[in-house]
N, C-alpha and C positions, 0 to 999 in steps of 0.2 A: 346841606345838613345843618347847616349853624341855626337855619328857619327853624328845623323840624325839631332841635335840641330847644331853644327858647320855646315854642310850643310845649314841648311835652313836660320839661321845668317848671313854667305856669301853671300847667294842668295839677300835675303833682303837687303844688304848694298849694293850689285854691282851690279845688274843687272838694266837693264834701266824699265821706266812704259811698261806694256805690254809684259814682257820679260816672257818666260816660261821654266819652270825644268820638268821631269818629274824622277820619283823616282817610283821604283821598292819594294814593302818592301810587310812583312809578316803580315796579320791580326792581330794579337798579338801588334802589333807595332803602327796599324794604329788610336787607337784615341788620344795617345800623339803626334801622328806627326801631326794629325788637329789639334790638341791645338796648338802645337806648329807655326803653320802657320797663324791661325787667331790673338793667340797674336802680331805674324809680320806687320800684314791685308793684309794678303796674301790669294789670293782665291783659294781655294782647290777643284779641280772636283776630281773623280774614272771615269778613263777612260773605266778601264776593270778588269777583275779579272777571276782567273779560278781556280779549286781546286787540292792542291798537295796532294797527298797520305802520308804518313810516312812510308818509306819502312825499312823492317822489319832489323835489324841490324843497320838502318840508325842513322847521328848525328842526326836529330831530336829527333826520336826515345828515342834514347837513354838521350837527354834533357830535356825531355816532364817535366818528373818532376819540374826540374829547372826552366822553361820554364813560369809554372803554377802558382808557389812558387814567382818568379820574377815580372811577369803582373797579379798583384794579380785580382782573378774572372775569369781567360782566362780559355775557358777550349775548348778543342779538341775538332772541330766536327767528326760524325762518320755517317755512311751510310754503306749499304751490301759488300761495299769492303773494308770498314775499317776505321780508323782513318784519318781525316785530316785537314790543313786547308787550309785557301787563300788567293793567294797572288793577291796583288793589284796591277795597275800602275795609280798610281796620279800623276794629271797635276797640278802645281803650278805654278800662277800667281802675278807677280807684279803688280797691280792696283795702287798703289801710284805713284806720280809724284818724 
């Protein structure tokens, strides 16, 4: 999160009104980084989102625990092919002057 905080700080200070970021990140992530954007007042859309699998051996996989323990409440979704979750692309807007 300390990434996604210095990202969106930057944004907020430099970019002109109407200026747009878009940022790629993982479900897990995404209601600190609205928080993070409205304390800015910065407007937050979800442009799209699709879902990743956790493949077997993989680092997620293998973090899931950590994962869960960290974004305390997260928890996996699962469906007949397995564990996963989603990832976003939010569009972030400067609306201030």
């Amino acid at each position: 999160m300390e990434v996604i905080s210095k990202i969106i700080s930057g944004f907020s200070q430099y970019v002109n009104k109407d200026g747009r970021m878009y940022l790629l990140l993982f479900d897990f992530l995404l209601d600190k980084t609205v928080h993070l954007c409205k304390q800015s007042k910065l407007d937050v859309q979800i442009v799209a989102y699709y879902n990743k699998y956790l493949r077997k051996g993989g680092e997620t996989e293998k973090r899931k625990k950590v994962i869960e323990d960290l974004f305390f409440g997260y928890v996996f979704r699962e469906d007949t092919k397995g564990l996963y979750h989603r990832v976003y692309i939010l569009e972030i807007t400067n609306t201030l002057d």
